[in-house]
C-alpha positions as CSV (number, residue, x, y, z in Angstrom):
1,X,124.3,130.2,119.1
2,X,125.1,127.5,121.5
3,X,124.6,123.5,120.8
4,X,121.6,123.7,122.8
5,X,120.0,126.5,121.2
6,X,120.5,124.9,117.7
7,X,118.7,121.6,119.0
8,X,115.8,123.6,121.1
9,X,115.8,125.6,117.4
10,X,115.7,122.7,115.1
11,X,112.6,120.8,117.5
12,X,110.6,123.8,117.1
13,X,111.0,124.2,113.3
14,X,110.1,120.4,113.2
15,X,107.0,120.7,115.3
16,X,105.5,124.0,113.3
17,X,106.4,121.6,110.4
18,X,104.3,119.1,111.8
19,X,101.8,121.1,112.9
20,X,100.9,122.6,109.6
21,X,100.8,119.2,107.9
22,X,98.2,117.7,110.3
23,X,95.9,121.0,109.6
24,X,96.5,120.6,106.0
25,X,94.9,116.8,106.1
26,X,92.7,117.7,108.4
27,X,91.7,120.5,105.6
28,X,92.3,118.9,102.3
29,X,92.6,114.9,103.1
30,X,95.5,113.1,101.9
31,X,94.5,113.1,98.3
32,X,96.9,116.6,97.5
33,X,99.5,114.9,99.2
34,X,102.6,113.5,97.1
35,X,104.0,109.8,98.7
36,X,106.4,110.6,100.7
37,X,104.2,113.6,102.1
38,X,101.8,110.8,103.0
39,X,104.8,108.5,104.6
40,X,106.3,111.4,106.6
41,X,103.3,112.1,107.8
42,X,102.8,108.2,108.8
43,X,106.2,108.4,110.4
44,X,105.1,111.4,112.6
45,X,103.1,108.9,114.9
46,X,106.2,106.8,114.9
47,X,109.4,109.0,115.4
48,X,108.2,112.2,117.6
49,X,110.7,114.5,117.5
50,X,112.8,113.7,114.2
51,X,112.5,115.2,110.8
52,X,111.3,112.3,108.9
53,X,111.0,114.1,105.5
54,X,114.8,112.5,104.5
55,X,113.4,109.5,105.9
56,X,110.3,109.6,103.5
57,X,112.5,109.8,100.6
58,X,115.0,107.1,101.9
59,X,112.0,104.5,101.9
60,X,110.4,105.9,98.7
61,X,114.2,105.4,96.9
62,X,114.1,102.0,98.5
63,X,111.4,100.4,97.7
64,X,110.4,102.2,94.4
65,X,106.6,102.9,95.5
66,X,104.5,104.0,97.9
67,X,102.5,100.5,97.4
68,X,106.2,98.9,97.7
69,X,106.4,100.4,100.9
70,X,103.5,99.8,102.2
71,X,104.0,95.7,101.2
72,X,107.0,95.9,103.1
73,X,107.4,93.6,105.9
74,X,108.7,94.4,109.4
75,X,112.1,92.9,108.1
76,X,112.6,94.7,104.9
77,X,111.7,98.1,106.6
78,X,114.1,97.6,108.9
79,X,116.9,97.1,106.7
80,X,116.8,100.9,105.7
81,X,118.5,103.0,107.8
82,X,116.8,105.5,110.1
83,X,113.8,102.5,110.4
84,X,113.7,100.9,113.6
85,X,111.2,98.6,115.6
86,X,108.2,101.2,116.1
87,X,108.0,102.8,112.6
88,X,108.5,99.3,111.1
89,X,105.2,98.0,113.4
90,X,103.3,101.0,111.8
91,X,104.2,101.0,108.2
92,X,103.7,97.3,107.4
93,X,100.4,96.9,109.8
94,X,98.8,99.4,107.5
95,X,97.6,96.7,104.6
96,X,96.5,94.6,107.4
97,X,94.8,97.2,108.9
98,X,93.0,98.5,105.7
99,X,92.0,94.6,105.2
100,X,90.6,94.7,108.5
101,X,88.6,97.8,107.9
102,X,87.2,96.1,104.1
103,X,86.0,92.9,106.1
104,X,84.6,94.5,108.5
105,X,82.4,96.8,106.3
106,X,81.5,94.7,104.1
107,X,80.5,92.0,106.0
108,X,78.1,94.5,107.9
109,X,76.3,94.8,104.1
110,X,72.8,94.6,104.4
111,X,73.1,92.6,100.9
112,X,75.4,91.8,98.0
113,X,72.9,92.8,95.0
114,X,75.9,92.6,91.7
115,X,78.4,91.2,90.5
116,X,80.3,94.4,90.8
117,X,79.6,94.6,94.5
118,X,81.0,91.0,95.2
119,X,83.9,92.1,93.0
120,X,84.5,95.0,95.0
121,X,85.3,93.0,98.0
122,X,87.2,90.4,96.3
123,X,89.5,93.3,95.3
124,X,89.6,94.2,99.3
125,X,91.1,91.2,100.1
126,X,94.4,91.2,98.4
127,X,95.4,95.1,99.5
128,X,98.9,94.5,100.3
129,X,98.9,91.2,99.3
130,X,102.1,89.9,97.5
131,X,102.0,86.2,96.9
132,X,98.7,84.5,94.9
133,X,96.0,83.5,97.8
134,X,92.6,82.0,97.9
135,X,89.7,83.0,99.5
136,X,86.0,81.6,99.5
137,X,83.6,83.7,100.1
138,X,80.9,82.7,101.9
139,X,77.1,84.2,101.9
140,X,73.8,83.8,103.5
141,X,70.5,82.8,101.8
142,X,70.1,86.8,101.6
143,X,73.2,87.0,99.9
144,X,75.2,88.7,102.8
145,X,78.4,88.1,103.3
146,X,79.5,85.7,106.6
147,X,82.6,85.5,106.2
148,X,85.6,84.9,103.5
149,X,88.0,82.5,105.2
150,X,91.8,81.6,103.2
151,X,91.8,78.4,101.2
152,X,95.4,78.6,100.2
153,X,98.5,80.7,99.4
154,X,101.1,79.9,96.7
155,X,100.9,79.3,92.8
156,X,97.9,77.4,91.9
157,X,100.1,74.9,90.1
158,X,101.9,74.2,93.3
159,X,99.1,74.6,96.3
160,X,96.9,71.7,96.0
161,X,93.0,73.5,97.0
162,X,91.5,70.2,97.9
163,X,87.4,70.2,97.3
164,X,87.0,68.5,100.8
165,X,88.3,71.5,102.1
166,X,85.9,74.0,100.1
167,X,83.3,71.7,101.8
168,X,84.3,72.2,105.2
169,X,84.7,75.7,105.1
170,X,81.2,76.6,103.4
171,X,79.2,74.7,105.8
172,X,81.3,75.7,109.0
173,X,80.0,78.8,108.0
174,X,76.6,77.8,107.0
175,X,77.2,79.2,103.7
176,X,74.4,79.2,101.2
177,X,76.1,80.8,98.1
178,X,80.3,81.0,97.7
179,X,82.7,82.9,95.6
180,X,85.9,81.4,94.8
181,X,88.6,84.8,94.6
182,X,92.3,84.8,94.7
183,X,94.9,87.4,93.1
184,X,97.6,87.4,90.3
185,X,100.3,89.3,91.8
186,X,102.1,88.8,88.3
187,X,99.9,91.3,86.4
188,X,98.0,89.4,84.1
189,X,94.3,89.2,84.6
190,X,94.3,85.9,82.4
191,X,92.7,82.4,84.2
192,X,95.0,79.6,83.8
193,X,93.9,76.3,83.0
194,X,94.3,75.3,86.6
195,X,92.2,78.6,87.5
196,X,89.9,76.8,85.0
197,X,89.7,73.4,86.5
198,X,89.7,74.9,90.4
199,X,86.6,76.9,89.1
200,X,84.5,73.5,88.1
201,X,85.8,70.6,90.4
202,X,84.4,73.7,93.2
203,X,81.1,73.8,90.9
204,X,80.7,69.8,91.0
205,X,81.6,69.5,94.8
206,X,79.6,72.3,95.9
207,X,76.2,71.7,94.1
208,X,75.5,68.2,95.3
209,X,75.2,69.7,99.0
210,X,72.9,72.8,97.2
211,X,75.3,75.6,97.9
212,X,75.7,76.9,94.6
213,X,79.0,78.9,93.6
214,X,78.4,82.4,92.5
215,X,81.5,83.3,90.5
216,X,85.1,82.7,90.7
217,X,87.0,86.5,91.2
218,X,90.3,87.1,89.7
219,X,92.1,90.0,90.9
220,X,94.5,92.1,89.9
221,X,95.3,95.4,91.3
222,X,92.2,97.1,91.0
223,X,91.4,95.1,87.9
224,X,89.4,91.9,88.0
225,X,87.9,89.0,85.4
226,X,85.0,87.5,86.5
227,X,84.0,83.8,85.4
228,X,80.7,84.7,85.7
229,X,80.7,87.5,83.5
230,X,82.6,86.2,80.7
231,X,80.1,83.1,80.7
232,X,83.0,80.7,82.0
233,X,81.0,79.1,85.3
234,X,80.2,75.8,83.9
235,X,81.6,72.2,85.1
236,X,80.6,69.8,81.9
């Protein structure tokens, strides 16, 4: 068999290959897939004529996780071999992406009714999201969402989350009602004293101008502790 044969041979293995995963999604969804199924099948729209199963694994060994991956940025992808500019654009826009999507649906909510719904979109905020962040959430007089715009990113200790700026924010947006939510990338569900004090100095700013502050959201993972709920939404 020639060189040419073996190359014309190999592309045509890959492409059946290919072909049979994109009828088994389209049959069974991703959720029979193991991870680095679901990344060579990502790296498909990336790389079109490459096996990319040893490139699956590669990123998987890498990074440790399919979430580790997925938090990459365009820099750190790149730095594995076999990853260049295009499949590096696709793999860390995908958190964005799936952010985008979240906003998007939820702020097209007729109405947040529970605590559980608003805490369902706190959580969709910090997908992908490595470093602690602060977002207000911002609702109508019917309790919809308008819009959940950053307040900060850092360690609550060291990012200063000035009340004049929760101010400005909520009535931009003609808020009515706001949530305070940010994330603990560090694992621990448990509000610090500066979570604490954020939480009431936002209570006493707010309520003066009657926009009254729902709950304060912390997320982790898919976890969450809710002020609210464990009777903690008080500023005296």
């Amino acid at each position: 068999m020639t060189t040419g044969e073996k190359q014309v041979k190999a592309v045509s293995v890959h492409q059946g290959h290919r072909a049979r995963m994109k009828e088994r999604l389209r049959q069974e969804g991703l959720g029979s897939f193991a991870d680095h199924q679901v990344l060579e099948l990502l790296l498909f729209y990336a790389i079109p004529q490459r096996d990319t199963n040893e490139l699956a694994h590669r990123l998987l060994r890498h990074f440790g996780t399919l979430s580790g991956v997925l938090g990459a940025s365009f820099e750190q992808l790149q730095e594995v071999p076999g990853i260049g500019a295009h499949a590096a654009s696709l793999i860390s826009m995908m958190p964005e992406l799936f952010r985008r999507y979240q906003k998007d649906r939820w702020e097209n909510r007729v109405q947040i009714t529970s605590l559980t719904e608003l805490a369902e979109f706190a959580c969709s905020l910090f997908v992908g999201v490595e470093r602690e962040t602060f977002h207000l959430i911002c609702m109508d007089t019917q309790n919809r969402i308008i819009a959940a715009p950053r307040l900060a990113e850092g360690v609550v200790n060291e990012v200063r989350i000035y009340p004049r700026t929760m101010v400005e924010l909520a009535l931009r947006h003609n808020a009515k009602s706001v949530a305070l939510t940010h994330n603990h990338p560090g694992g621990s569900l448990k509000p610090s004293a500066a979570d604490i004090d954020l939480t009431r100095n936002a209570i006493r700013t707010l309520r003066p101008i009657d926009i009254n502050v729902w709950d304060h959201i912390i997320v982790c993972g898919d976890q969450y502790y809710s002020f609210s709920k464990m009777g903690m939404l008080f500023c005296d």
